[in-house]
N, C-alpha and C positions, 0 to 999 in steps of 0.2 A: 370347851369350845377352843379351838386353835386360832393362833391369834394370825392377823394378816400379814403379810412380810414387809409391808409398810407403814406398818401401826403405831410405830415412836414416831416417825414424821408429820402424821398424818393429826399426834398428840400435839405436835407443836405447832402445828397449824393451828390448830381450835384453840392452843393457850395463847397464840397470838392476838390472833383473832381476838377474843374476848378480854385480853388485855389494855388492847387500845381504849381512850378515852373520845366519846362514849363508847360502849363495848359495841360490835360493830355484830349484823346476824348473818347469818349464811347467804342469803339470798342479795342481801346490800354488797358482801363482798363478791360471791359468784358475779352480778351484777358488774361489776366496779374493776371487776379484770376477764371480764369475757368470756365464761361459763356457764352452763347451768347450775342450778339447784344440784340438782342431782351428781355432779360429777365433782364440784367443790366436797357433796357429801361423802362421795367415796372416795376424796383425797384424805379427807377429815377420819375418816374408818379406818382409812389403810390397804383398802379395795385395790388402789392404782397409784403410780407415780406420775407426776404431769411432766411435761416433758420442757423444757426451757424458756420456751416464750411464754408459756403459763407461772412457771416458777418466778420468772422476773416480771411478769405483775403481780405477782402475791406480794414480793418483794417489795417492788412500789408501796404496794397497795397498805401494806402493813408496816410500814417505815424499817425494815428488816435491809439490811446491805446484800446485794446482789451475790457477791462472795460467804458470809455466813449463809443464805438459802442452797446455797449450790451445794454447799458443804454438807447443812443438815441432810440434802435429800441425797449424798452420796452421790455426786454427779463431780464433785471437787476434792481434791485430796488436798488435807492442809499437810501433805508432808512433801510439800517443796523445798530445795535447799535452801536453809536462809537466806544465803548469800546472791541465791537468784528471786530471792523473792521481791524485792524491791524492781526487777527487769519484766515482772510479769502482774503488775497491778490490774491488770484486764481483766476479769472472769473469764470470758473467751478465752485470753490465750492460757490463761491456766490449767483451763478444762481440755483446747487443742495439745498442748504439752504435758499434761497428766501422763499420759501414756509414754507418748512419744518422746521427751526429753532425757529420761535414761537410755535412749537407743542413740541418741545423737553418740559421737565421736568429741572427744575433749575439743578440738580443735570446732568443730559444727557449734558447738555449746560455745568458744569465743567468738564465732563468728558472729552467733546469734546477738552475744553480749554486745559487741562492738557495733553493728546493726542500731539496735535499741541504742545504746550511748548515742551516737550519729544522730539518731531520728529527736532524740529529746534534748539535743544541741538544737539542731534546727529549730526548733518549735520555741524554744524560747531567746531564740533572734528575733 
């Protein structure tokens, strides 16, 4: 039998899942982040990948960090530069810059830095 191209994530669902204290069953979590049965199931199989506002109630739902699920389900790359990694704590803009931040221009890339510096001055006047 061929296995499904989502089937390690879909493994780490169900060890999630079942890990929690009390172990928690399909229908209470499908429930509990706005799915059915059936499609919690074939995230669980490896059928399907959910798409991000599913992903970030699993997350919720299963006390998992919104940046480790992104990551598990391949939506996130942990291979940010380190040195910007502390500029991009957001999931969102990790996931928006994933692609796109090796195409910026050195210069676009301090612009960006200097931006965020600014914003996270602001915020904690």
């Amino acid at each position: 039998m061929a296995e499904f191209r989502y089937q390690e994530f879909g493994t780490r669902i169900r060890c999630w899942r079942q890990d929690i204290h009390p172990p928690m069953t399909q229908r209470e979590l499908a429930r509990q982040i706005g799915v059915s049965d059936g499609f919690l199931a074939h995230i669980e199989t490896g059928r399907t990948l959910p798409g991000i506002r599913t992903l970030r109630a699993l997350a919720k739902a299963l006390g998992i960090s919104e940046t480790q699920m992104l990551q598990e389900a391949g939506y996130l790359s942990t291979k940010i530069p380190p040195s910007d990694e502390d500029l991009l704590p957001d999931p969102e803009l990790r996931l928006f810059f994933q692609q796109d931040w090796k195409l910026l221009s050195e210069d676009e890339k301090e612009w960006f830095r200097d931006f965020v510096r600014l914003l996270k001055t602001r915020h904690r006047s």
